[in-house]
C-alpha positions in Angstrom: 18.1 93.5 -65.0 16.4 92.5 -62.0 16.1 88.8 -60.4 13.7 87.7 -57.5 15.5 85.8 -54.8 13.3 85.1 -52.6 12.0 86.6 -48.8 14.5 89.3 -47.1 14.6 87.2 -43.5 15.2 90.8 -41.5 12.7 93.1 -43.7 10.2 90.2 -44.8 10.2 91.9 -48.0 10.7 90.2 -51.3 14.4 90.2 -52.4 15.9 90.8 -55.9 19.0 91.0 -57.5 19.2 94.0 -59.8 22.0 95.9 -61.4 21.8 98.0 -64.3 23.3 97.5 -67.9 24.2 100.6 -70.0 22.5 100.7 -73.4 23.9 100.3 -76.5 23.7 97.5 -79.0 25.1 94.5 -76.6 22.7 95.5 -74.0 20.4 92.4 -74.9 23.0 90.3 -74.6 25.0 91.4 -71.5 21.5 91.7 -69.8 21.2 87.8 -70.9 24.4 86.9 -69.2 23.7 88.8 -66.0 20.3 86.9 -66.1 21.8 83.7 -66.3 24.4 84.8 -63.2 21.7 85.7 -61.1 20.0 83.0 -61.6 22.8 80.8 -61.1 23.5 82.7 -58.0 19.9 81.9 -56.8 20.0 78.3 -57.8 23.6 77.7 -56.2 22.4 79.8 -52.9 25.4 81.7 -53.3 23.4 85.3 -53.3 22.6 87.0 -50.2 19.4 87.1 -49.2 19.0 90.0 -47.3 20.1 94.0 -47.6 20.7 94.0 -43.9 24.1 95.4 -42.5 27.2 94.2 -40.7 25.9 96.3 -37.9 22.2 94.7 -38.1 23.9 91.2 -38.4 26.0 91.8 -35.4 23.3 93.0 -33.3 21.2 89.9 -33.8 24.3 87.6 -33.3 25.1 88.9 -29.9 21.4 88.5 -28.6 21.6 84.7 -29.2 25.3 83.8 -28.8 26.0 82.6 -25.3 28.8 83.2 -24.2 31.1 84.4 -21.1 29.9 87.8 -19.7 33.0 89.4 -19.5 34.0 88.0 -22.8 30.6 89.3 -24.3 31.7 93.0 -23.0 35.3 92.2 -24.4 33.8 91.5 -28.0 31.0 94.4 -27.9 33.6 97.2 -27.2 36.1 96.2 -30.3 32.5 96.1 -32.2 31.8 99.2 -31.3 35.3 101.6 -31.2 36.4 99.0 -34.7 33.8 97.1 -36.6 30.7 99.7 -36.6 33.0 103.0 -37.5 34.5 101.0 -40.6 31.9 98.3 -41.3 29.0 98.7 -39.5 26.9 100.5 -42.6 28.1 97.7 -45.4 25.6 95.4 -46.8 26.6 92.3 -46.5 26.1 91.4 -49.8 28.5 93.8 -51.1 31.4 92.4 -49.1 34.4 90.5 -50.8 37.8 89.8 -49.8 39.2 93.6 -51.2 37.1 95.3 -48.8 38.0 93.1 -45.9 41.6 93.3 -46.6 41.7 96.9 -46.5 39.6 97.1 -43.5 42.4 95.1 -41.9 45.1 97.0 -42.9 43.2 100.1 -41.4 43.4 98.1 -37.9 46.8 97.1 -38.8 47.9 100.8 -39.2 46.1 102.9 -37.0 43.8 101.9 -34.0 42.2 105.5 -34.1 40.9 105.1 -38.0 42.6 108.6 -38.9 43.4 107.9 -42.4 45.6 110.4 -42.3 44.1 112.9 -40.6 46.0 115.2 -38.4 44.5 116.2 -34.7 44.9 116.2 -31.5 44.7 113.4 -29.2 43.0 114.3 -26.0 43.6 112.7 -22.3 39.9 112.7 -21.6 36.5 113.5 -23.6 35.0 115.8 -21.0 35.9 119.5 -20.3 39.8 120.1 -19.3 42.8 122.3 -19.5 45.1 120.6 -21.5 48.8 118.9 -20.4 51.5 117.1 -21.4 49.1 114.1 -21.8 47.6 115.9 -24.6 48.9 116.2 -28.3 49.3 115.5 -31.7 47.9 112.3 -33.0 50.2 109.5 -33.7 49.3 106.2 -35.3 49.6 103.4 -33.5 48.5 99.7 -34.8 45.6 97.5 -33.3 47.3 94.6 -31.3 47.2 91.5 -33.3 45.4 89.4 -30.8 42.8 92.3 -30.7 42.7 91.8 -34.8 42.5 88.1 -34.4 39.3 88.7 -32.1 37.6 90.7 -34.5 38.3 88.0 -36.9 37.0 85.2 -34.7 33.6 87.7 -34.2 33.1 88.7 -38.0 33.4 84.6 -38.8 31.1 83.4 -36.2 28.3 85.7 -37.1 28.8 84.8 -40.9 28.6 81.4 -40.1 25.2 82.0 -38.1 24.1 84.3 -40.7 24.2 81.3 -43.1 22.6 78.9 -41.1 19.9 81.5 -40.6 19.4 82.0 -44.0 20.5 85.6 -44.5 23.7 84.7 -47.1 24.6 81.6 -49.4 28.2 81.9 -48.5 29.6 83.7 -45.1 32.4 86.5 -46.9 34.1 87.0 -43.6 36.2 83.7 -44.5 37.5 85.4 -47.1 39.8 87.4 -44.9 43.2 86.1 -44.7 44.1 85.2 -40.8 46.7 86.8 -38.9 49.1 83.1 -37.5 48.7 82.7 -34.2 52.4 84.0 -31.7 54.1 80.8 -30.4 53.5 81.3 -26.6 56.2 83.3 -24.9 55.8 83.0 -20.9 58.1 84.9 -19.0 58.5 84.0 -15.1 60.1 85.5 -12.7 63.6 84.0 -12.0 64.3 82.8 -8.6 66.2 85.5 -7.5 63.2 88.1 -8.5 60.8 85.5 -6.9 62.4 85.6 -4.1 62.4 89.6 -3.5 58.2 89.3 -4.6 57.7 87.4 -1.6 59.5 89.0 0.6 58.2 92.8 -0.7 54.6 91.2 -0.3 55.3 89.9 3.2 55.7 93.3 4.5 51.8 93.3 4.9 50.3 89.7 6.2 46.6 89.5 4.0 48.9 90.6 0.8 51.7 88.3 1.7 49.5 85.3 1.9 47.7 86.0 -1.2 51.3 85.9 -3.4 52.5 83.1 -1.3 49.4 81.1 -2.4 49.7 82.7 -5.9 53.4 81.5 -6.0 52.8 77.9 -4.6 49.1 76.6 -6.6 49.4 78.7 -9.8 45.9 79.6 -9.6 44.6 82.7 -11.8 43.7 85.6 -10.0 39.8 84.9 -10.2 40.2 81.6 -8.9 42.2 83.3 -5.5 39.8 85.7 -4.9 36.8 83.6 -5.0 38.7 81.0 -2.5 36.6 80.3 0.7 37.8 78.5 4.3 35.5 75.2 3.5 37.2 74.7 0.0 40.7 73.7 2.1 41.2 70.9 3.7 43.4 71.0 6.6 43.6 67.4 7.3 44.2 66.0 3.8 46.3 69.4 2.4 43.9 69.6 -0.3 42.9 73.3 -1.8 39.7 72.7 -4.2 39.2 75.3 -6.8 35.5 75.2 -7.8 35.0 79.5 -9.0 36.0 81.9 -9.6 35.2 86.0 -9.2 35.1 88.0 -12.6 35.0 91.6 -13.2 33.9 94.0 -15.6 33.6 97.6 -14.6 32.9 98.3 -11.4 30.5 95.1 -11.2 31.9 91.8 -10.1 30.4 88.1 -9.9 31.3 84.4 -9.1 31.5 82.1 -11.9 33.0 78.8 -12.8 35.8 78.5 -13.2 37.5 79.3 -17.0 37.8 74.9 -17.9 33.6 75.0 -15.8 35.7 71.9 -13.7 36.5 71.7 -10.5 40.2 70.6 -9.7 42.3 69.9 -6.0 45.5 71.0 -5.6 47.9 69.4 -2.5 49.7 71.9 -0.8 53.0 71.6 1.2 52.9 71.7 5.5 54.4 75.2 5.4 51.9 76.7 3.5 49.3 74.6 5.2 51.0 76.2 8.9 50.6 79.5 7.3 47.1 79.3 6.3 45.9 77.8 9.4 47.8 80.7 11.5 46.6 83.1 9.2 42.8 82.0 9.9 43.1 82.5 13.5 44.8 86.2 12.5 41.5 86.9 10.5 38.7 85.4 13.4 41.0 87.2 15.9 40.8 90.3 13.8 37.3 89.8 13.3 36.4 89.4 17.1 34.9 86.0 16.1 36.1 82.5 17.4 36.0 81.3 14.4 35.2 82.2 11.1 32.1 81.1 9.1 32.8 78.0 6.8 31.9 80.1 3.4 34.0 82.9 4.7 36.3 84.4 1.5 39.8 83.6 2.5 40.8 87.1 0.9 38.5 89.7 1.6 38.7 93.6 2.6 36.1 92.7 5.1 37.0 91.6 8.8 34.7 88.6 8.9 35.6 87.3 5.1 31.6 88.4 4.1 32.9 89.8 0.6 35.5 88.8 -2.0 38.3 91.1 -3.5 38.0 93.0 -7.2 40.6 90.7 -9.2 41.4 94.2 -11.9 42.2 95.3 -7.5 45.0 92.9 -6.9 46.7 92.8 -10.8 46.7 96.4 -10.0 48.4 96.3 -6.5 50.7 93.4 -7.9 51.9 95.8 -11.0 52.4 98.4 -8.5 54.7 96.9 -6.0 56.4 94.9 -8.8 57.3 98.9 -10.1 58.6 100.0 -7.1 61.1 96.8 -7.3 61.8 98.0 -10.9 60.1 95.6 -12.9 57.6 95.4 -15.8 55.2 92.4 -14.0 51.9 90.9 -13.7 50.1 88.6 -11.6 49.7 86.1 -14.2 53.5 85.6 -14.3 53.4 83.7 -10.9 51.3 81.4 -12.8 54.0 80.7 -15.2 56.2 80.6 -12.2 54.6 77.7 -10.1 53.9 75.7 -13.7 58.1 76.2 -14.8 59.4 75.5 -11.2 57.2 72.2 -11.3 58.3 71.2 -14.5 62.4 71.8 -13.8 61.7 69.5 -10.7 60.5 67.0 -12.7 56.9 67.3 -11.9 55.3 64.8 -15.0 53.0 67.0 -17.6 50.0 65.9 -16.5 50.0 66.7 -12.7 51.3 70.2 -13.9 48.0 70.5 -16.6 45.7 69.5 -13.4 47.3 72.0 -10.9 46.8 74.7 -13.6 43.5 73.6 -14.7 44.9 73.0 -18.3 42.4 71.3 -20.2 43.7 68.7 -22.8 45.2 66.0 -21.0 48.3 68.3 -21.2 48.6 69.1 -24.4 48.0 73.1 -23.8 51.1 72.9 -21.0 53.3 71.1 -23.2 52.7 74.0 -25.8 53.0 77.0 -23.7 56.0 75.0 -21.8 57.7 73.2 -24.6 61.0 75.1 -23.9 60.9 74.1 -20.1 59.3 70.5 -20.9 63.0 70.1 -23.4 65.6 71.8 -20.4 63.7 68.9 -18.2 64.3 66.3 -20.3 67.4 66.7 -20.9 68.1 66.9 -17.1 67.0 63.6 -17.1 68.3 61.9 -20.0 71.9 62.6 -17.6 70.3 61.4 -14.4 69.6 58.2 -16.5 72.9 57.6 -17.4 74.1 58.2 -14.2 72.2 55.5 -13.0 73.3 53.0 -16.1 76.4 50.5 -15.1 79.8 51.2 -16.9 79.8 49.8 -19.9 82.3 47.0 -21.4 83.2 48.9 -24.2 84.8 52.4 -24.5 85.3 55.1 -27.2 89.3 55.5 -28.4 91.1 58.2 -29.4 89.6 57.5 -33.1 85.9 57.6 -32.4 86.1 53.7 -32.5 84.2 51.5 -29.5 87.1 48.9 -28.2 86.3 46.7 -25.4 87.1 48.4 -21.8 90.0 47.8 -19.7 89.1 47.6 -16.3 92.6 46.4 -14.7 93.9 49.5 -15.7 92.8 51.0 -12.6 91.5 49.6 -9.6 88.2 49.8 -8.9 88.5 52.1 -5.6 90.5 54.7 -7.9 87.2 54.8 -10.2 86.5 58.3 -11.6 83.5 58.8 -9.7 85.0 57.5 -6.5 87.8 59.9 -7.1 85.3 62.9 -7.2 83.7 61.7 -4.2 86.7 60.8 -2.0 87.9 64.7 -3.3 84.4 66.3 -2.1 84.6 64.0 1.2 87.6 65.6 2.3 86.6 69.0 1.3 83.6 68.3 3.4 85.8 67.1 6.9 88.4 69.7 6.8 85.2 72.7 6.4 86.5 74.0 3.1 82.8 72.8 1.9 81.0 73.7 5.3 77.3 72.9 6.2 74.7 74.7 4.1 77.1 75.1 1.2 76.2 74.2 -2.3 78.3 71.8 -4.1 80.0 73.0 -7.7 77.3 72.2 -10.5 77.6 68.4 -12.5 78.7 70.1 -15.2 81.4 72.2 -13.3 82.7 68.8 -11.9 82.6 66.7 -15.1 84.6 69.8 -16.7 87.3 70.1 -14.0 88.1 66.1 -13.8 87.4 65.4 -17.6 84.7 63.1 -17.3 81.3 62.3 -18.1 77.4 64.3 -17.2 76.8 60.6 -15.7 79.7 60.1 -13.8 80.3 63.8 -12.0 76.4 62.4 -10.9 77.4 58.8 -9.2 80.0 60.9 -7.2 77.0 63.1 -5.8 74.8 60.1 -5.6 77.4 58.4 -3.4 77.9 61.2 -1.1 74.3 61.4 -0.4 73.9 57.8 0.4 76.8 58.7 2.8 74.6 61.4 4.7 77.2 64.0 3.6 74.9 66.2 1.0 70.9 66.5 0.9 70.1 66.4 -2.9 66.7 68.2 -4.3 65.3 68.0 -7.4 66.0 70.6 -9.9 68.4 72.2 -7.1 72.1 71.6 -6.3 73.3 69.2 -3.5 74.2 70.7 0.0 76.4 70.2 2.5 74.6 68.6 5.5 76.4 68.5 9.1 78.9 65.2 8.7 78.5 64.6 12.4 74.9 64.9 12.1 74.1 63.2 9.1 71.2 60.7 8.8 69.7 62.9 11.8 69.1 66.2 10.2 65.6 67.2 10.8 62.9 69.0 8.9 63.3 73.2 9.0 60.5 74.1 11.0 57.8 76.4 9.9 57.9 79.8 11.9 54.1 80.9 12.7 52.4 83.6 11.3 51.5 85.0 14.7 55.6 84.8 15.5 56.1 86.5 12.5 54.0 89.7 13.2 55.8 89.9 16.5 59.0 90.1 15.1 
């Protein structure tokens, strides 16, 4: 039985639909009902239109898509180690959901397509004497979010293959998808941040790059491609406009991943440091000054070239091994965005330092468990802040109106706590620089509320006897000195090489 169906779009042939039926005496009338499916087929634009391949398909999809460069190469190598060795010679006609599913499970199981094959897994492909690096296969699955890109290429070349005209219907939707990982960021804690730094330090350029890492949050691309005339001393303003991508050996400035712009405010320290650090790199160079459109990081004296960013995640892992951790540079990303977050930064200052697009709604994802700790944080500071109330909870659970001639109001709970700390404070059993015990700590030891343990701290810093960050535990400050402590100065780069 055989059914025209019109113009092949990649051979320009004419099309049919033919299959055969075996003879016998229902031939006439299972020929019928294939005739009448065809023709449905043909009528509903459900048939494919075209003998042309997966491979042939793919081939035409990635001339026209436009997309990312190093995304393009990204997508073209799972096409060609994955989708061509196990799909690449099926009509795409003769796909359906059973195929598909078995062609994930293949991914799922083994990444090197062995199907049970025993052999031996080599180090390299060229000529060699084999080592320890060399032996017997064993299967290992295709990450999931590798899988999930292979789905996300197979559906958007069925969907241009239908709008082209090739199929009715685009069979790669068929496939079930794999559900997309809750995000899982894991920053350094303080105490590893802390060594980062001061490991990175031991050499100025790299120092400068983690510090500026640590402090804007910026992805790796985005500090390479940073030049002299994109900061601002005056204002403290760092504008992000590009940034440098890689693939290979080859490397290029692009926008940035969000194609906006965005200005980040940096601190005086860091400002100090990058302005001593630019007279380091002119002096360095022999130049008075360095060209406007000079990189900021660069391997060359005079800041003429920018650095490879697959260079610095691999100096980054490196260092962070000697220290004896698992790390990379993205992590300091998820460092700046959780400390600004635990200080109480709001979301959407935090999605415009990180160049979150959204309005905020990707940081609140990929932050929710930060965003809750935060909030919770300040539901106490809230009720810290609240009067005492005229009623009180009894014994029973029951509210009954308060009593407050029961005590007088000097002996108040919180004034209690801080009269204790206060003398701890004079007689140096709490000296300057010390933290004080946690609100929690305190509302334990004198039975008492989150809100209250706070007023105690509140009222020794409008005393001048602790300083009080946010996200950070009050500190002793000098009792003779208080009200007159100044700022820590910063210590100049040039200072620091010295020492």
């Amino acid at each position: 039985m055989k059914v025209y169906a019109g113009i092949d779009p990649v051979t320009k042939k004419r099309y049919y639909l033919d299959e055969v039926v075996p003879a016998g005496p229902k031939a006439a009338a299972e020929a019928e009902k294939l005739r009448t499916k065809f023709l449905n087929q043909v009528d509903e634009k459900r048939s494919s239109r075209t003998r042309a391949t997966v491979s042939q398909l793919l081939d035409r999809y990635f001339e026209l898509v436009k997309i990312e460069e190093t995304t393009r190469e990204g997508y073209k190598s799972l096409v060609r180690n994955h989708i061509q060795p196990l799909l690449g010679d099926s009509a795409l006609g003769k796909l359906d959901g059973e195929i598909l599913d078995s062609f994930y499970k293949q991914l799922g199981t083994c990444r090197a397509h062995c199907r049970g094959r025993s052999f031996v897994e080599h180090r390299t492909d060229r000529p060699h004497e084999c080592d320890n690096r060399c032996g017997p296969h064993k299967c290992k699955p295709l990450a999931d979010s590798s899988i999930r890109k292979i789905q996300a290429i197979l559906t958007g070349a069925g969907k241009r293959a239908v709008r082209w005209g090739w199929i009715g219907v685009n069979p790669f939707d068929l496939a079930e998808p794999l559900p997309v990982p809750r995000p899982d960021p894991k920053p350094p804690t303080v105490e590893q941040a802390a060594r980062i730094a001061t490991e990175a330090w031991r050499e100025l350029d790299w120092g400068m790059l983690v510090w500026l890492a640590f402090i804007t949050g910026a992805r790796r691309g985005e500090l390479c491609a940073l030049a002299w005339d994109r900061l601002d001393f005056s204002t403290r303003v760092l504008t992000i406009r590009s940034s440098i991508a890689q693939s290979g050996g080859k490397t290029w400035e692009k926008a940035t991943k969000t194609h906006q712009q965005r200005r980040i405010s940096l601190d005086e320290r860091t400002v100090a440091l990058l302005r001593s650090y630019r007279e380091h790199c002119a002096e360095r160079a022999g130049l008075k000054t360095l060209k406007p459109e000079a990189r900021i990081f660069s391997l060359a004296p005079d800041g003429s070239t920018w650095l490879k960013p697959d260079s610095v995640s691999q100096r980054y892992a490196r260092m962070c091994a000697r220290l004896g951790w698992d790390m990379n540079i993205h992590q300091l990303r998820h460092y700046s965005a959780t400390e600004l977050i635990a200080a109480g930064t709001d979301i959407r200052t935090v999605a415009g330092r990180l160049g979150h697009g959204g309005g905020g709604s990707t940081t609140l994802k990929v932050y929710s468990a930060w965003v809750a700790e935060a909030d919770d944080r300040a539901s106490g500071t809230l009720a810290g802040r609240l009067p005492d109330l005229p009623v009180v909870l009894s014994a029973e659970g029951k509210l009954v109106p308060a009593t407050p001639d029961v005590a007088p109001e000097d002996e108040s709970p919180y004034k209690r706590i801080a009269k204790d700390l206060q003398g701890a404070i004079v007689a140096g059993v709490l000296a300057p620089g010390h933290q004080l015990p946690t609100v929690v700590d305190l509302a334990k030891r004198y039975e008492v509320s989150f809100g209250t343990a706070q007023r105690a701290i509140a009222q020794l810093r409008a005393a001048g006897l602790v300083s009080v960050s946010r996200g950070k535990r009050a500190v002793v400050v000098d009792p003779a000195s208080a009200g007159e402590v100044e700022p820590a100065k910063v210590i100049g780069l040039r200072e620091h090489r010295e020492k």
